[in-house]
Short mmCIF file of the C-alpha atoms (twelve columns), coordinates in Angstrom:
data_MODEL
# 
_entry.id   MODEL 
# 
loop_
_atom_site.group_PDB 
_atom_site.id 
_atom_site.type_symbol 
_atom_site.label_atom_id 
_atom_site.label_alt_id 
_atom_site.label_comp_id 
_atom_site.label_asym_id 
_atom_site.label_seq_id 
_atom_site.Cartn_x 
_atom_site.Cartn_y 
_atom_site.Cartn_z 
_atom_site.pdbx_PDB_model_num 
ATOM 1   C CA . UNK A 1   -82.724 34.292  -2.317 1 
ATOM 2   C CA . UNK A 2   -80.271 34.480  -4.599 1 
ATOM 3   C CA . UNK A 3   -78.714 37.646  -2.844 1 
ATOM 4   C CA . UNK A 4   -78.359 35.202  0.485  1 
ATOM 5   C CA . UNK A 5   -77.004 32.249  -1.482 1 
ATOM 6   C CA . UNK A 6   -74.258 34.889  -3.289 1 
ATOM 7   C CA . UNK A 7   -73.774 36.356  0.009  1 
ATOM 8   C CA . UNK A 8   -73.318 33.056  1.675  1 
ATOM 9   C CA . UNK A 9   -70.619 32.218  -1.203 1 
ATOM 10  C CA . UNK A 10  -68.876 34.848  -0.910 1 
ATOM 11  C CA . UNK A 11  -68.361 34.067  2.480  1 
ATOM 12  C CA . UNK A 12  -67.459 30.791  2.091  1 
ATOM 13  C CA . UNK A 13  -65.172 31.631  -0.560 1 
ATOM 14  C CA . UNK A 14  -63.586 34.616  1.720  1 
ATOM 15  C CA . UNK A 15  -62.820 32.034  4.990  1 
ATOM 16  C CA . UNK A 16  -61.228 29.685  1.840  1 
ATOM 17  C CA . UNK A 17  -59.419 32.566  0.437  1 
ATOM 18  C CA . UNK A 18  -58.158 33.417  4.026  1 
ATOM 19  C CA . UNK A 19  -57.020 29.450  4.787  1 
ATOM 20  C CA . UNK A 20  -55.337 28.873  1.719  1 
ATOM 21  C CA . UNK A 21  -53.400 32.589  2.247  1 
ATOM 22  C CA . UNK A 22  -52.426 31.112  5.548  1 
ATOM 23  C CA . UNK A 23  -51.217 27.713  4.219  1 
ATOM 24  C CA . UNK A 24  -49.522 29.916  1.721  1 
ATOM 25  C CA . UNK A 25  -47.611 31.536  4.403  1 
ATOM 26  C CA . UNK A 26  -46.417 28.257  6.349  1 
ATOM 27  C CA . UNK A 27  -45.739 26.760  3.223  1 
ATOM 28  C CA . UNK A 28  -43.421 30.198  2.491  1 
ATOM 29  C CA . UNK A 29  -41.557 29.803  5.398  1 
ATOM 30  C CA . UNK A 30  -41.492 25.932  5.318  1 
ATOM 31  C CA . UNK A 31  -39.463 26.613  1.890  1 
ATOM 32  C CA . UNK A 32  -37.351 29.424  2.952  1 
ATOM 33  C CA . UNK A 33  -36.163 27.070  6.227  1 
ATOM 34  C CA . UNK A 34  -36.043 23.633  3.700  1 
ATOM 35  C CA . UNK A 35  -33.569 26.256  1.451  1 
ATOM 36  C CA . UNK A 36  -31.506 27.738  4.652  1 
ATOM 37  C CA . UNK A 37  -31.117 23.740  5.969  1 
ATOM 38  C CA . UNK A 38  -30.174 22.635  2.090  1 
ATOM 39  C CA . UNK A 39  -27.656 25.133  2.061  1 
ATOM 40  C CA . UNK A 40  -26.218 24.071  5.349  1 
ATOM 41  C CA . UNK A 41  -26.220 20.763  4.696  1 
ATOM 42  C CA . UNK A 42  -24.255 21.622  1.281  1 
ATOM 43  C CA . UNK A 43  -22.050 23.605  3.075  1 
ATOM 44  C CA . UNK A 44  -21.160 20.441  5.804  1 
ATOM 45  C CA . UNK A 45  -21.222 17.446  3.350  1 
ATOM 46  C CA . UNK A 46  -18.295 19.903  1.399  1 
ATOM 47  C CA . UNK A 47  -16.755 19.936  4.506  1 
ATOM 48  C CA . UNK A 48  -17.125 16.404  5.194  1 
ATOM 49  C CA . UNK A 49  -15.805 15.293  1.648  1 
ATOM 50  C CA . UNK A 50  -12.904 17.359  2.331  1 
ATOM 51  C CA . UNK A 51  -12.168 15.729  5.511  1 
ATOM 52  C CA . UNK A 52  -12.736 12.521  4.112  1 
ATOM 53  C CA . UNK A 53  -10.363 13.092  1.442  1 
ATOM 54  C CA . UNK A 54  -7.683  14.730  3.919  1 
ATOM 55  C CA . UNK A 55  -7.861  10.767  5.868  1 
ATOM 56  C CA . UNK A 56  -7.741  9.176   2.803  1 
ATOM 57  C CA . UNK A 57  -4.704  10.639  1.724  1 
ATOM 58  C CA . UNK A 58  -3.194  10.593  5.580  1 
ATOM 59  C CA . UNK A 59  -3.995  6.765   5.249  1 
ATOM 60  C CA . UNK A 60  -2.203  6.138   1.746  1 
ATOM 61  C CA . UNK A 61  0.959   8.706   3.171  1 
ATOM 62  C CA . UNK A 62  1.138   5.838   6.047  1 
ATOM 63  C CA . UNK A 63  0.882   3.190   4.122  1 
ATOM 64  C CA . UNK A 64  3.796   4.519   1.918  1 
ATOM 65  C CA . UNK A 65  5.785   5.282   4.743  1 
ATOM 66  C CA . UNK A 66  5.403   1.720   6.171  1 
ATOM 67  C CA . UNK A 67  6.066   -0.171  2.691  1 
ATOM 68  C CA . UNK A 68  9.446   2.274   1.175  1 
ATOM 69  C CA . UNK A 69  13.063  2.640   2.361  1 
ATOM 70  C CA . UNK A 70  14.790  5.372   2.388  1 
ATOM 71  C CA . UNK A 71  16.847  5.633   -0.738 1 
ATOM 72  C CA . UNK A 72  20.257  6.429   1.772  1 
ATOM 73  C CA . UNK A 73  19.871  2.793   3.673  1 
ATOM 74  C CA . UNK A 74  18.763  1.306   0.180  1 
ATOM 75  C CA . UNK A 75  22.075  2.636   -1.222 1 
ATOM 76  C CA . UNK A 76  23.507  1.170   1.448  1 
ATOM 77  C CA . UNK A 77  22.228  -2.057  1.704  1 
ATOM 78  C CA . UNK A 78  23.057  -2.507  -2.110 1 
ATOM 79  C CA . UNK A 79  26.626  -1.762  -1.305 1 
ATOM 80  C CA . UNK A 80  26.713  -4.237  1.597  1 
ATOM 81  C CA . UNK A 81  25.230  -6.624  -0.777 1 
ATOM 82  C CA . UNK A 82  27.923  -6.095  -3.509 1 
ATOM 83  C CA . UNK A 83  30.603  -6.058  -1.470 1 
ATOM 84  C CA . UNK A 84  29.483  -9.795  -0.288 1 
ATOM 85  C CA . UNK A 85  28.667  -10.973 -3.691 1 
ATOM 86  C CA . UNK A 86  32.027  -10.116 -4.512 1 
ATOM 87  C CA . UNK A 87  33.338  -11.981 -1.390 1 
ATOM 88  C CA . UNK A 88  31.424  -14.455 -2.444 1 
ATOM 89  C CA . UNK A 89  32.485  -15.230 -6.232 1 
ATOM 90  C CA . UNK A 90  36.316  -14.353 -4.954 1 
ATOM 91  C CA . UNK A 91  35.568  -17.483 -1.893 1 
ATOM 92  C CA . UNK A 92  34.734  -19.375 -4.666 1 
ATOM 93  C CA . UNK A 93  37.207  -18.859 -7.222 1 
ATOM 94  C CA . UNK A 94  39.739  -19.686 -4.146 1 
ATOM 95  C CA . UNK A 95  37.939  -23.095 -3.337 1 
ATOM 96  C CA . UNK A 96  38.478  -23.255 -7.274 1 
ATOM 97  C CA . UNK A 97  41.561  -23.290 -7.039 1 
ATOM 98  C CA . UNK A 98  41.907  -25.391 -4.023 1 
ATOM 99  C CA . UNK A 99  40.174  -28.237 -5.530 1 
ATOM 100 C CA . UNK A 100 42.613  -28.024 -8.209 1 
ATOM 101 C CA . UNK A 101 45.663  -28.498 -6.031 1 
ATOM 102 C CA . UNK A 102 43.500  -30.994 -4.068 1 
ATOM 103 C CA . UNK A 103 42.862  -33.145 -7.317 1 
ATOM 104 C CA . UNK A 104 46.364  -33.070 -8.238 1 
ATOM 105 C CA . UNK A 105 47.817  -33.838 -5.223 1 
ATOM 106 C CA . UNK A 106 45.470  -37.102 -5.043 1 
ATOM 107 C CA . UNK A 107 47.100  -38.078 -9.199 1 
ATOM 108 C CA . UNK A 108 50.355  -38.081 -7.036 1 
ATOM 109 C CA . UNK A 109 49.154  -40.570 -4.119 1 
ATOM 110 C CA . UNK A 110 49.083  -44.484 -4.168 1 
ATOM 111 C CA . UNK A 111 47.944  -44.727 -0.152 1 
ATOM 112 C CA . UNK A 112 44.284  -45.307 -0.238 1 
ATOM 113 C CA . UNK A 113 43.421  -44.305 3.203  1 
ATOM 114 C CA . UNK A 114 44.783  -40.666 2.268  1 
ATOM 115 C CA . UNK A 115 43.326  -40.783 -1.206 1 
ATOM 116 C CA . UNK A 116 40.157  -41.551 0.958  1 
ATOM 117 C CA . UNK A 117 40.822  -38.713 3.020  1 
ATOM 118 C CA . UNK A 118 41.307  -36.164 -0.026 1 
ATOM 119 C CA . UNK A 119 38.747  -37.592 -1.592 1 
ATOM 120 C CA . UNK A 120 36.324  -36.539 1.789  1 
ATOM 121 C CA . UNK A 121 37.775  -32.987 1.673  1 
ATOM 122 C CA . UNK A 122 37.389  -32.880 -2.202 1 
ATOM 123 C CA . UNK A 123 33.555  -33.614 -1.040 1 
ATOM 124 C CA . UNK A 124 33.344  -30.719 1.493  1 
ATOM 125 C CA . UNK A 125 35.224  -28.274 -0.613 1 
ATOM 126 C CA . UNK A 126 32.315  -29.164 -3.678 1 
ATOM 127 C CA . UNK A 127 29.510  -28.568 -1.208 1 
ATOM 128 C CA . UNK A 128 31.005  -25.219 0.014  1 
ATOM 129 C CA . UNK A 129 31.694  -24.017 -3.710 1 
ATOM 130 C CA . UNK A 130 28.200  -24.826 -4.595 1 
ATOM 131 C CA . UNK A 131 26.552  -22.970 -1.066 1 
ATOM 132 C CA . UNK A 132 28.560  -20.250 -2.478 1 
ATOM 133 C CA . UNK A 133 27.909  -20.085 -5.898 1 
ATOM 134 C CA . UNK A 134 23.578  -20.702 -4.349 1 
ATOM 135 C CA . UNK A 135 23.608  -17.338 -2.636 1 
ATOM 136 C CA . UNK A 136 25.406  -15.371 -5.262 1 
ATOM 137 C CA . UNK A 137 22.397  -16.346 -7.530 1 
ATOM 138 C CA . UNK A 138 20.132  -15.436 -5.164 1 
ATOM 139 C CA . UNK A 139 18.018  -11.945 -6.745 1 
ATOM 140 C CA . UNK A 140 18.435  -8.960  -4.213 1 
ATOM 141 C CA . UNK A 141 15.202  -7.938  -3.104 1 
# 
């Protein structure tokens, strides 16, 4: 009896011996593809950061490209604008002037319709000046 019930063990433990070798096997070969597909995967998400990256720095190149000026029109511009702030001050050093000979000229007078009359271009010649003297102050940006 106890010959049978070792026998019958043994068997038992043989066809568990044989199951767990084969679950040993797909599990092998479950790892060696889950490795193969890690590796892959590696390999792609490297490629996809480096893509990624490549758009991200197309995308900030655009952006620069929209927001600068070329230094050559810059220089340019800033000449332009130099040249009229100049035209400018000398406009207004002339109206200046002008109002000078304008207030004099109205000492000499005793008709009041022309002192009137100077006194409307006296006016005019004040409001230019001070449009002038606005935009010179105005920062170049």
């Amino acid at each position: 009896m106890e010959n049978t019930y070792k026998k019958e063990e043994h068997a038992t433990l043989k066809t568990e011996h044989a199951t767990l070798k084969t679950e040993h096997a797909t599990l092998k070969t479950e790892y060696a593809t889950l490795k193969t597909e890690y590796a892959t995967l590696k390999n792609e998400y490297s490629e996809n950061v480096i893509i990624q990256s490549m758009d991200d720095m197309k995308q900030r190149y655009d952006r620069l490209m929209q927001s600068t000026v070329p230094k050559h029109k810059y220089t340019l511009v800033y000449d332009k604008y130099s040249r009229m702030v100049k035209y400018f001050s000398g406009c207004s050093v002339l109206i200046d002037h002008i109002l000078k000979s304008v207030k004099k000229l109205n000492r000499t007078l005793y008709n009041q319709d022309t002192k009137h009359i100077i006194n409307g271009i006296e006016m005019e010649l004040i409001t230019t000046r001070d449009i002038l003297e606005e935009s010179i102050d105005l920062p170049f940006t």
